[in-house]
PDB file as gemmi writes it, atoms N, CA and C in Angstrom:
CRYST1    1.000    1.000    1.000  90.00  90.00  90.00 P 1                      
ATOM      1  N   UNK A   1      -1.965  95.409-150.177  1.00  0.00           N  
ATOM      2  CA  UNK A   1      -1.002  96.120-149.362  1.00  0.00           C  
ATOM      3  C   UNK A   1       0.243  95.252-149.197  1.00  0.00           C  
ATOM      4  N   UNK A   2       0.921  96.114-148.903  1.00  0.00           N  
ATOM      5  CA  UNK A   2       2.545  94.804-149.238  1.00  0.00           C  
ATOM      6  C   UNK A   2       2.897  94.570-147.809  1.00  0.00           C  
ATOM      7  N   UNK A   3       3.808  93.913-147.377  1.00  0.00           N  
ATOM      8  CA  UNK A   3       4.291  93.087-146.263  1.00  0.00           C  
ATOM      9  C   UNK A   3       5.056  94.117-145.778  1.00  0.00           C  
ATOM     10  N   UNK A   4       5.210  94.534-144.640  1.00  0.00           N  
ATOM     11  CA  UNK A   4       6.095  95.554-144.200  1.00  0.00           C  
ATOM     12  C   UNK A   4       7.629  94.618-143.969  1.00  0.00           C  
ATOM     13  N   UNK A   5       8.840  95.366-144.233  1.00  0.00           N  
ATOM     14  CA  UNK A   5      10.086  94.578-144.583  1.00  0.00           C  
ATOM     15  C   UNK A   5      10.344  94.834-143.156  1.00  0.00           C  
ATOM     16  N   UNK A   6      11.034  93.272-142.588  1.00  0.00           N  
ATOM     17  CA  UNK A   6      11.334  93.496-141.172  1.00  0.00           C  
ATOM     18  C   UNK A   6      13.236  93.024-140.984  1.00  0.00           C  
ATOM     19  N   UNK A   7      13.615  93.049-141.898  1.00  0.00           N  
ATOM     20  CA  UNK A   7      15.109  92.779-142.595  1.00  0.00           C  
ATOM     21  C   UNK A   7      15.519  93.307-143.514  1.00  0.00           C  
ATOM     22  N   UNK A   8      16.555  93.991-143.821  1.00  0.00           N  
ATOM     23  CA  UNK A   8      16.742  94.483-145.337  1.00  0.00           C  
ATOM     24  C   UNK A   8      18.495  94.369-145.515  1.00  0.00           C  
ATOM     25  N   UNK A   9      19.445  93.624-146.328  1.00  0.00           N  
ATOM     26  CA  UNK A   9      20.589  93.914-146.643  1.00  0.00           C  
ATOM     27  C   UNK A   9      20.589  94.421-148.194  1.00  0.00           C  
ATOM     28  N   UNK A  10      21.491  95.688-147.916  1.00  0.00           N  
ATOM     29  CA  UNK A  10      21.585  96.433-148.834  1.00  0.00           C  
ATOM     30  C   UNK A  10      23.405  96.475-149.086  1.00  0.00           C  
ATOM     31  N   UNK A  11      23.913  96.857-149.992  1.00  0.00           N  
ATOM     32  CA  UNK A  11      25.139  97.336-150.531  1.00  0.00           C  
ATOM     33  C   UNK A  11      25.248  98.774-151.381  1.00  0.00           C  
ATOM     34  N   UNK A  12      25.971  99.267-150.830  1.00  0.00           N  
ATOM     35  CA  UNK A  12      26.419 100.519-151.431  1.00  0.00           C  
ATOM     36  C   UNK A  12      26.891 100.417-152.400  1.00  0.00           C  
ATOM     37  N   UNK A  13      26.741 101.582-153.458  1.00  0.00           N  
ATOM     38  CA  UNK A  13      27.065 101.578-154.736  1.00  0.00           C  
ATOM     39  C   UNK A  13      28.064 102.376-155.141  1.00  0.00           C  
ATOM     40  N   UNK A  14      28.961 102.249-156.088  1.00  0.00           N  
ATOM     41  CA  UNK A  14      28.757 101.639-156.992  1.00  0.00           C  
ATOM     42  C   UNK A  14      29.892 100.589-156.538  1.00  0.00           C  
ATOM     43  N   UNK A  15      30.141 100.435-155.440  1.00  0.00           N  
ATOM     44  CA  UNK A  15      30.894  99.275-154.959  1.00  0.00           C  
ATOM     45  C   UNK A  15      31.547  99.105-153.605  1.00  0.00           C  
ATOM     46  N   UNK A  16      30.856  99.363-153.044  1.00  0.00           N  
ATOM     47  CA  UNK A  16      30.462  99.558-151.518  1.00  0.00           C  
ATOM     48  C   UNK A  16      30.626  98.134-150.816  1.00  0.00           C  
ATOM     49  N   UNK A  17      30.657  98.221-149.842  1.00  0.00           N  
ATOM     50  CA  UNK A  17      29.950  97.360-148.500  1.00  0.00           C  
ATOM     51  C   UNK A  17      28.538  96.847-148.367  1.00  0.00           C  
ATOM     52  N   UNK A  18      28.260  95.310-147.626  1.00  0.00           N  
ATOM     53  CA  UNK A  18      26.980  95.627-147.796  1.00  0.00           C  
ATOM     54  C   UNK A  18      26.595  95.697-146.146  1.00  0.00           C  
ATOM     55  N   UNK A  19      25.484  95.728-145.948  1.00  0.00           N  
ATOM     56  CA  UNK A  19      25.236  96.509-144.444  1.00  0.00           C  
ATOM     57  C   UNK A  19      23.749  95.696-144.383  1.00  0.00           C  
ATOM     58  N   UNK A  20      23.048  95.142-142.649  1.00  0.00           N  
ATOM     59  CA  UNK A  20      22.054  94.495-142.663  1.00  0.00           C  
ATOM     60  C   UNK A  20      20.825  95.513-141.672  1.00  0.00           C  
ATOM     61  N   UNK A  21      20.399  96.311-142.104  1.00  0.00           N  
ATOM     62  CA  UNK A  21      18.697  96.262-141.167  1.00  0.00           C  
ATOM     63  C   UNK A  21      18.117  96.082-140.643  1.00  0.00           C  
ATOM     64  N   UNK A  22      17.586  96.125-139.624  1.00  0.00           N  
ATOM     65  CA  UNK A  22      16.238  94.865-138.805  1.00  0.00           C  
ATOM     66  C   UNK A  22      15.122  96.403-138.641  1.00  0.00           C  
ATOM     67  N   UNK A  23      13.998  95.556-138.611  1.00  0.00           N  
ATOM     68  CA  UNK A  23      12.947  96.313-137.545  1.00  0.00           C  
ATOM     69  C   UNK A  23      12.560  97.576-138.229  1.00  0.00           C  
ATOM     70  N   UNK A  24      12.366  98.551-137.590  1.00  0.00           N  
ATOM     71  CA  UNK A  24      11.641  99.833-137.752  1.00  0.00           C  
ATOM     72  C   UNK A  24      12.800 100.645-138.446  1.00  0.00           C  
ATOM     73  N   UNK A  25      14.111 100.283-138.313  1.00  0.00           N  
ATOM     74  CA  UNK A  25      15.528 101.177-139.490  1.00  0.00           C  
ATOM     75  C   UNK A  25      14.903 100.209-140.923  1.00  0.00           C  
ATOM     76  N   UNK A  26      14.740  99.204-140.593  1.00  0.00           N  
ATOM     77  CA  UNK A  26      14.865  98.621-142.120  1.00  0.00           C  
ATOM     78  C   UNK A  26      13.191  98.776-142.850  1.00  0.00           C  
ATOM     79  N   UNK A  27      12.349  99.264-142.056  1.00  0.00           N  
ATOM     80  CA  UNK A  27      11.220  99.380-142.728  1.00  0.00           C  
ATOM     81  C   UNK A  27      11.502 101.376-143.545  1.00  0.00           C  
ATOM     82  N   UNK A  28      12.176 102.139-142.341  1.00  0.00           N  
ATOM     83  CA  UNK A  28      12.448 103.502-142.842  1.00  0.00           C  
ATOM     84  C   UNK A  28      13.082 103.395-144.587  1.00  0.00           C  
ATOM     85  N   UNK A  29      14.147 102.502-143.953  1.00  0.00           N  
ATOM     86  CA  UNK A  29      15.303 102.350-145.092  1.00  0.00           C  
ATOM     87  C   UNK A  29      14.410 102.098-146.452  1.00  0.00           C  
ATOM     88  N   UNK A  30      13.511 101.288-146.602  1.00  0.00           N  
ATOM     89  CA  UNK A  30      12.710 101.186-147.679  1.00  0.00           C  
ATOM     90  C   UNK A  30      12.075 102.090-148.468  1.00  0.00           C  
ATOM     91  N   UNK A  31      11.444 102.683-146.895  1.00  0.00           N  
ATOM     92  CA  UNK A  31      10.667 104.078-147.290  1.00  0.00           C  
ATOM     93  C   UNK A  31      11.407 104.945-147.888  1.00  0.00           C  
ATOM     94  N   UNK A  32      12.773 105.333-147.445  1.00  0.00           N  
ATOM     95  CA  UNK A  32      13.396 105.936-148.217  1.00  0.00           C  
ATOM     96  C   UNK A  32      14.106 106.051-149.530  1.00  0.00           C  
ATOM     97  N   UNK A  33      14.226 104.190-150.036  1.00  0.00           N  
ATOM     98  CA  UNK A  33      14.693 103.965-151.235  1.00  0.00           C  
ATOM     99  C   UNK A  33      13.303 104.191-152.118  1.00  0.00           C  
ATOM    100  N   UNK A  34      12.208 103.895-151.972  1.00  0.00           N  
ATOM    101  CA  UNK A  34      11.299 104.038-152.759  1.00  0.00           C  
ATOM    102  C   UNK A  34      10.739 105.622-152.877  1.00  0.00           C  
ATOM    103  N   UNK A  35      11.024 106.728-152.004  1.00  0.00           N  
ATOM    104  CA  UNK A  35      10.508 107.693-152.239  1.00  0.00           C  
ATOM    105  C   UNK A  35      11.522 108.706-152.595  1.00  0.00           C  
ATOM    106  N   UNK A  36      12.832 107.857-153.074  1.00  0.00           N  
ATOM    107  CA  UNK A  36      13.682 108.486-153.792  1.00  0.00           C  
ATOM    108  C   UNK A  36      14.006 109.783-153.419  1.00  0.00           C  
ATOM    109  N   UNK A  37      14.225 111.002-154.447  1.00  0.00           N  
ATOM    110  CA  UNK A  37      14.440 112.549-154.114  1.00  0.00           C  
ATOM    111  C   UNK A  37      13.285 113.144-153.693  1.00  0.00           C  
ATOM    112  N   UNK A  38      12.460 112.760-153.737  1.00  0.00           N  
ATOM    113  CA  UNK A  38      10.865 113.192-153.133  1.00  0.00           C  
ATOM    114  C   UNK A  38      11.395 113.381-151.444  1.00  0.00           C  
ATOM    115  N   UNK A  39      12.197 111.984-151.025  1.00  0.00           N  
ATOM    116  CA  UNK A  39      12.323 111.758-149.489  1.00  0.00           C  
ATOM    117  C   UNK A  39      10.749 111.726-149.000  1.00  0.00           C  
ATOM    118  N   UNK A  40      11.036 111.175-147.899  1.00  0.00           N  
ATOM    119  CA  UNK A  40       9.919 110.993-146.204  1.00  0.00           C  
ATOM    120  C   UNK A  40       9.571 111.868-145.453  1.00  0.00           C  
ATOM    121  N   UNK A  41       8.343 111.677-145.234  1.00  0.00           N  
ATOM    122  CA  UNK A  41       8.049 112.669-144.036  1.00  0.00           C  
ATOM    123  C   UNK A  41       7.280 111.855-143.088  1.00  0.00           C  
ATOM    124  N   UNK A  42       6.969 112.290-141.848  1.00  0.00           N  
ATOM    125  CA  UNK A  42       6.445 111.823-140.929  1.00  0.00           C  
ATOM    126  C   UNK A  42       4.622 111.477-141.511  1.00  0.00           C  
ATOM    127  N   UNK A  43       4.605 112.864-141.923  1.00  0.00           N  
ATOM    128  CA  UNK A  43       3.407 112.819-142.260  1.00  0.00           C  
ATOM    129  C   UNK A  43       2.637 111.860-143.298  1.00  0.00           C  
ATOM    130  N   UNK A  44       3.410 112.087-144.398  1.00  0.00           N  
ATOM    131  CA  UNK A  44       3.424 110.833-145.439  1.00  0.00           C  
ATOM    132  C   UNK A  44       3.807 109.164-145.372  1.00  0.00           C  
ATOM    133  N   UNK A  45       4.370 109.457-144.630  1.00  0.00           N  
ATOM    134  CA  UNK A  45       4.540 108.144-143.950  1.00  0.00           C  
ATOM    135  C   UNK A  45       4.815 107.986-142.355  1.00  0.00           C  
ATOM    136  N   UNK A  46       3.655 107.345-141.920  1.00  0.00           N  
ATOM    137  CA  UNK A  46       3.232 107.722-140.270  1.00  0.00           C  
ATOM    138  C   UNK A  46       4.256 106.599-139.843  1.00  0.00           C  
ATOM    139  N   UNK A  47       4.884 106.901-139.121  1.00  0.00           N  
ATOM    140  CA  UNK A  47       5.487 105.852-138.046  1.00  0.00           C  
ATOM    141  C   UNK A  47       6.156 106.829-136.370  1.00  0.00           C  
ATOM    142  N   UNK A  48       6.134 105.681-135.322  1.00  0.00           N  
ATOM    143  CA  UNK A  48       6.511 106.419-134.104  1.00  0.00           C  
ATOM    144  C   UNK A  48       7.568 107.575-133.608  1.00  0.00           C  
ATOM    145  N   UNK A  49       8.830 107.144-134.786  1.00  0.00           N  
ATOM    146  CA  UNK A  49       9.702 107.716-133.871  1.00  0.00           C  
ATOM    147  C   UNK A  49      10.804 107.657-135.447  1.00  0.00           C  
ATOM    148  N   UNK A  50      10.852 108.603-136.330  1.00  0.00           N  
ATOM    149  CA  UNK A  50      11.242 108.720-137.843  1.00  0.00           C  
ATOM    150  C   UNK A  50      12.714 109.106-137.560  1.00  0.00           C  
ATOM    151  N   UNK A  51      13.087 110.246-136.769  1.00  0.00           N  
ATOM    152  CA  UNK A  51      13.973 110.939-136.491  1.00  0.00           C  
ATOM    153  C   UNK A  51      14.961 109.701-135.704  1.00  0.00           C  
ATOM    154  N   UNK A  52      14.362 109.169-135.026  1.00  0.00           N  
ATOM    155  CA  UNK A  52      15.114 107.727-134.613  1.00  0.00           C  
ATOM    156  C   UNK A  52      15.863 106.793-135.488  1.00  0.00           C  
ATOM    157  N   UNK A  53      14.566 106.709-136.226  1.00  0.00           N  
ATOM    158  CA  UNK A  53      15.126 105.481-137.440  1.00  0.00           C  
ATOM    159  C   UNK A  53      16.325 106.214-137.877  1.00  0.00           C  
ATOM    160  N   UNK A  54      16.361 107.631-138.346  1.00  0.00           N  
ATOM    161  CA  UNK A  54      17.688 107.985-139.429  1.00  0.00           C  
ATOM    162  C   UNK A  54      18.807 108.413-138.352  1.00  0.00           C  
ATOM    163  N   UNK A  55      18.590 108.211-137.182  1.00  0.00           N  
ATOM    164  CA  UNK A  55      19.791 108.287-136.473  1.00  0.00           C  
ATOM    165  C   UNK A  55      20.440 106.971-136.706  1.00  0.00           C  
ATOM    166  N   UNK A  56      19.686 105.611-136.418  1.00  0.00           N  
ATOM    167  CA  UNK A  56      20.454 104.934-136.559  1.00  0.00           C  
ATOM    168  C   UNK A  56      20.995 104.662-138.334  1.00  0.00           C  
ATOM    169  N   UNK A  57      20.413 104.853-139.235  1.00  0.00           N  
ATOM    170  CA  UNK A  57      20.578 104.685-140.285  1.00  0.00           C  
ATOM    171  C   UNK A  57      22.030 105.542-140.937  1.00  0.00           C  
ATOM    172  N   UNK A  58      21.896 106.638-140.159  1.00  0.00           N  
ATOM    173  CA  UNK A  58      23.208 107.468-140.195  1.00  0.00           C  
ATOM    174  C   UNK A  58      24.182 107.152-139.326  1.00  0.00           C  
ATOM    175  N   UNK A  59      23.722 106.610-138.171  1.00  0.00           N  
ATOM    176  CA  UNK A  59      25.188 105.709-137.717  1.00  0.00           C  
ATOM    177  C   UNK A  59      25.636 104.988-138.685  1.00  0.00           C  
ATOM    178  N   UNK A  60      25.010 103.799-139.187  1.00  0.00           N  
ATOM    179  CA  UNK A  60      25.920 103.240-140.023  1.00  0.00           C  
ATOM    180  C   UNK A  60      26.222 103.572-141.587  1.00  0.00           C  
ATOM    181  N   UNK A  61      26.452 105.003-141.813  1.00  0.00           N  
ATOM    182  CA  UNK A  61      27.285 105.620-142.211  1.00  0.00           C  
ATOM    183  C   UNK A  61      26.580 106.313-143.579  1.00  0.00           C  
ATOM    184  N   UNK A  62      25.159 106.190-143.877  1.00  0.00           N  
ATOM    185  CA  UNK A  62      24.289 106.362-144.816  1.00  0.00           C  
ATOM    186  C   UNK A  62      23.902 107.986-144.452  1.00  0.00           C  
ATOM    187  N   UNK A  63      24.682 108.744-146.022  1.00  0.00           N  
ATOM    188  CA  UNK A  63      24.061 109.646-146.376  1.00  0.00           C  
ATOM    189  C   UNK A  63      22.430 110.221-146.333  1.00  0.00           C  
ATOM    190  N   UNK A  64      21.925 111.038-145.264  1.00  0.00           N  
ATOM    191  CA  UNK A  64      20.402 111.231-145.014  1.00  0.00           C  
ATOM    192  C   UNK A  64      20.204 112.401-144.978  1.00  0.00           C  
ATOM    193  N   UNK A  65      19.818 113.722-145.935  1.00  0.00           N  
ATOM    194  CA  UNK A  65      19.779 115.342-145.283  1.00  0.00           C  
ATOM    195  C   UNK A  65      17.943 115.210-144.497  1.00  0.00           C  
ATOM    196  N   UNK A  66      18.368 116.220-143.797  1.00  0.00           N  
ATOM    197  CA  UNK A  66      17.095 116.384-142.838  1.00  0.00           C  
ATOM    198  C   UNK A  66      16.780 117.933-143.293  1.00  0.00           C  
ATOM    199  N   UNK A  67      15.449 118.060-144.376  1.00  0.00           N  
ATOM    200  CA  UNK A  67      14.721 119.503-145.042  1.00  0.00           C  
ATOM    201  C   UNK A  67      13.977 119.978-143.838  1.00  0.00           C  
ATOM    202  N   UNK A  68      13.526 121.386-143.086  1.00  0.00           N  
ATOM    203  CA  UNK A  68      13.057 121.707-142.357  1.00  0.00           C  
ATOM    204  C   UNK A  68      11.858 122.042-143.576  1.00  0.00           C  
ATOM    205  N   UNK A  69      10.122 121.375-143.128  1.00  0.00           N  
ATOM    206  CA  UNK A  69       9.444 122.217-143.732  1.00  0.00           C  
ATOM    207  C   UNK A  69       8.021 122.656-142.701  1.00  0.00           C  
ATOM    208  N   UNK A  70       7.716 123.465-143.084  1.00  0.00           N  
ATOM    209  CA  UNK A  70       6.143 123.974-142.004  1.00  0.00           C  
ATOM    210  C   UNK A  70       4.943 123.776-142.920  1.00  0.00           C  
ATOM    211  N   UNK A  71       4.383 123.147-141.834  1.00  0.00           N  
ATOM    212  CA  UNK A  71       2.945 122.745-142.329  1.00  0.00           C  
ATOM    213  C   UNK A  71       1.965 123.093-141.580  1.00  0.00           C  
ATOM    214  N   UNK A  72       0.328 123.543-141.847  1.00  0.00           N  
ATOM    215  CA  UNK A  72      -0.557 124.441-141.004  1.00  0.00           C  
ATOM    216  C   UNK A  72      -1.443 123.248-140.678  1.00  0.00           C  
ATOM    217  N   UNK A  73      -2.367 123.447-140.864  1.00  0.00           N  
ATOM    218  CA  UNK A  73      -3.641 122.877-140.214  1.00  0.00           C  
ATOM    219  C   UNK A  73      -3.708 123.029-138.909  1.00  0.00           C  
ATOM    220  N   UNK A  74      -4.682 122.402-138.125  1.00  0.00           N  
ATOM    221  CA  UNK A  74      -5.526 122.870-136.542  1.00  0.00           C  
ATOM    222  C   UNK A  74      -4.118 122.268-135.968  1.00  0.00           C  
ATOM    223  N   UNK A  75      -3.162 121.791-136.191  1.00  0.00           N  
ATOM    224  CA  UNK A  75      -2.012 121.662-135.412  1.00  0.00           C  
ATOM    225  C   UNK A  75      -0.415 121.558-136.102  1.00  0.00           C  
ATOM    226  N   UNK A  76      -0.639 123.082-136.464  1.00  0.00           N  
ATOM    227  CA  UNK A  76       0.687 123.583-137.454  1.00  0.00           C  
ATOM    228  C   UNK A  76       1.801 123.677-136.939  1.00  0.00           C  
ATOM    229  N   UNK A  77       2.788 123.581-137.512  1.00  0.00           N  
ATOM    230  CA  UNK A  77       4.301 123.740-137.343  1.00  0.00           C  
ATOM    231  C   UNK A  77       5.330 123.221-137.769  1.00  0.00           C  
ATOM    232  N   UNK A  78       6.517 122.403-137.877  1.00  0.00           N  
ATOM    233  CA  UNK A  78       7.416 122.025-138.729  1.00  0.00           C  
ATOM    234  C   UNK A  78       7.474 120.888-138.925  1.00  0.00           C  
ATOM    235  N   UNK A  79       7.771 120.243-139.616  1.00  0.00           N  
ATOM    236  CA  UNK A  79       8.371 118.350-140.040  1.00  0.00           C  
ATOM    237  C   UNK A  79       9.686 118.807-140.871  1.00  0.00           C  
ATOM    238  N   UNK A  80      10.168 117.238-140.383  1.00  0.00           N  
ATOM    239  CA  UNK A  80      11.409 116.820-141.322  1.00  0.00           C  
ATOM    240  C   UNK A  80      10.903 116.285-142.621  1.00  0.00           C  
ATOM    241  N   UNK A  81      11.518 116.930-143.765  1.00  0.00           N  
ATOM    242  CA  UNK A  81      11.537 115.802-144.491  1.00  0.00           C  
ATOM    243  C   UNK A  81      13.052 114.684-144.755  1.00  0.00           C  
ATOM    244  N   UNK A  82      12.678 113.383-144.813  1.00  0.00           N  
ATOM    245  CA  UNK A  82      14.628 113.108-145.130  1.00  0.00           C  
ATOM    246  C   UNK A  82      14.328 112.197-146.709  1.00  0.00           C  
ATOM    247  N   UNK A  83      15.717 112.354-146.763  1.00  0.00           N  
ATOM    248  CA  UNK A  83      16.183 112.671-148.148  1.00  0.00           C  
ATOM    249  C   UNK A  83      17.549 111.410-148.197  1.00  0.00           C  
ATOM    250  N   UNK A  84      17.385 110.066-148.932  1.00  0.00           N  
ATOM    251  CA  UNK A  84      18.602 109.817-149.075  1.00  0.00           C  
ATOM    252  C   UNK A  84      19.258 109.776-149.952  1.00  0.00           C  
ATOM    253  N   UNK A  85      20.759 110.189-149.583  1.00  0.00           N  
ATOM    254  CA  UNK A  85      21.299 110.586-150.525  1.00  0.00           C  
ATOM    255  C   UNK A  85      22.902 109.622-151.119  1.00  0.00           C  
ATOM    256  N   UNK A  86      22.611 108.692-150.123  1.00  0.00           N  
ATOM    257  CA  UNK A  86      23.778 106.914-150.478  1.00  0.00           C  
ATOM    258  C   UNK A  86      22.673 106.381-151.797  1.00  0.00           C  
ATOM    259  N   UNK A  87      23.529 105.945-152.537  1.00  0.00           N  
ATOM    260  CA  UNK A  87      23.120 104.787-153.514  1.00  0.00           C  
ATOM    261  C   UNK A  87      23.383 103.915-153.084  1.00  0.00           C  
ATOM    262  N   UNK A  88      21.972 102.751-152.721  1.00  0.00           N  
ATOM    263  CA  UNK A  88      22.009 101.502-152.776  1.00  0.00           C  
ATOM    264  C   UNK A  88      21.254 100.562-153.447  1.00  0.00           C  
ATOM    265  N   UNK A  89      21.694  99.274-153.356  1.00  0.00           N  
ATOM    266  CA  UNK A  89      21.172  98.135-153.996  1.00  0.00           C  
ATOM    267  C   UNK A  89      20.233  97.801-153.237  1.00  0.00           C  
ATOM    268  N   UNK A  90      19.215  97.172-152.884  1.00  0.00           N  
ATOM    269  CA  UNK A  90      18.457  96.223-152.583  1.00  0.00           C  
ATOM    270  C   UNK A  90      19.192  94.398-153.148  1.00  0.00           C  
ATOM    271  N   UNK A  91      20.118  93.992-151.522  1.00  0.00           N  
ATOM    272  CA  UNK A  91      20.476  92.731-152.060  1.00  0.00           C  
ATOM    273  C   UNK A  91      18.992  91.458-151.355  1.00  0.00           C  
ATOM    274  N   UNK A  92      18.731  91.542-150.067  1.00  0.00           N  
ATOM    275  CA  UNK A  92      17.779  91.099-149.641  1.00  0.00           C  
ATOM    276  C   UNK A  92      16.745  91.750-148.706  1.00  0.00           C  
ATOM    277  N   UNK A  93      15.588  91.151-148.741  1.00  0.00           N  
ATOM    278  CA  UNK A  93      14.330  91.629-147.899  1.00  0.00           C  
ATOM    279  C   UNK A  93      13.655  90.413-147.319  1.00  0.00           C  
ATOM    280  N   UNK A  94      13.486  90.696-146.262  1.00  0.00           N  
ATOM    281  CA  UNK A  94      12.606  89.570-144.980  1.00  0.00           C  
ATOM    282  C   UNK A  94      11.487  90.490-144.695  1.00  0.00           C  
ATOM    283  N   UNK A  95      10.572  89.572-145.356  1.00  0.00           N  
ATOM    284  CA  UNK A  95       8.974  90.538-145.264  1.00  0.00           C  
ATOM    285  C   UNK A  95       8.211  89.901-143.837  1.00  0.00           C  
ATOM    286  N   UNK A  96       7.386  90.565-142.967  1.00  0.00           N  
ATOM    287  CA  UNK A  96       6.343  90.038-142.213  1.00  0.00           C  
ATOM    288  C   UNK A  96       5.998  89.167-142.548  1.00  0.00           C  
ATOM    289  N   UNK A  97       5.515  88.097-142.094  1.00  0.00           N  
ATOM    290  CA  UNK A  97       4.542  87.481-142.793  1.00  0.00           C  
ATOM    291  C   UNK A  97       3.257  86.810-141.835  1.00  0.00           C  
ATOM    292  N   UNK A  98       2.330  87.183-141.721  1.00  0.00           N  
ATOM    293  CA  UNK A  98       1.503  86.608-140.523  1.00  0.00           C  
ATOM    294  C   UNK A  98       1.184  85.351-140.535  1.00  0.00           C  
ATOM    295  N   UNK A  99       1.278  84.335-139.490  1.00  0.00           N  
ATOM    296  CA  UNK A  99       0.751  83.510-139.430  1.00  0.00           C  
ATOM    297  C   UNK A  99      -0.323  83.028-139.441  1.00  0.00           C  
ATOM    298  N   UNK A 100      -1.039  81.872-139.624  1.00  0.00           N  
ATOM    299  CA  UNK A 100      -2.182  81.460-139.321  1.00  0.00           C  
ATOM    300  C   UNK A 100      -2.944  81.227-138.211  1.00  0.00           C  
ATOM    301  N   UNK A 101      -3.571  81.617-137.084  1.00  0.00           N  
ATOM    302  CA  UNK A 101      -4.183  81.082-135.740  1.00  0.00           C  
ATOM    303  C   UNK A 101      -4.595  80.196-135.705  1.00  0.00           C  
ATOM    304  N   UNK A 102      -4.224  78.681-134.987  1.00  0.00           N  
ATOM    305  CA  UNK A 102      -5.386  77.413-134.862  1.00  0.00           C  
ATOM    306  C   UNK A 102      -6.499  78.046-133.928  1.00  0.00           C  
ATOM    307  N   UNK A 103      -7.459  77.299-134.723  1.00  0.00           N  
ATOM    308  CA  UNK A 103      -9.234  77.461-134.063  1.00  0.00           C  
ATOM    309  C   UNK A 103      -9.439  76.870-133.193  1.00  0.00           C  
TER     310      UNK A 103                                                      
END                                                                             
């Protein structure tokens, strides 16, 4: 399982600015470069508060559409999917990394 990214500077393409991440935006931000035009969903990728992350991610100025879709099961009804739609680079990543506990 990989290190969840707790930093991410990225640059816009194809000659952009570059812009820095922290925390739960920069773990989204990942999610979203890797799941490409597919985009995120809550469901597919569980985290607290998704709609959060791309607020702030769209503050700083990153293209994100928000797909309305409905889904059933014993507790049916709608999700976002998001979708990004900025080209960026991946310039750096600051992964978790757990420490060791003394015994």
């Amino acid at each position: 399982m990989n290190a969840p990214v707790t930093k991410m500077t990225v640059r816009v393409l194809p000659d952009g600015d570059t812009m820095t991440v922290k925390g739960r935006a920069a773990w989204a931000l990942k999610s979203l470069i890797l799941a490409g035009r597919a985009g995120c969903t809550p469901i597919d990728n569980p985290a607290p508060r998704w709609s959060h992350y791309v607020f702030l991610l769209r503050g700083l100025g990153l293209s994100i559409e928000t797909i309305h879709e409905q889904h059933g099961g014993a507790y049916s009804g709608n999700h976002g999917r998001y979708v990004l739609h900025t080209r960026l680079q991946i310039v750096r990543e600051d992964v978790y990394e757990r420490k060791a506990r003394a015994a």
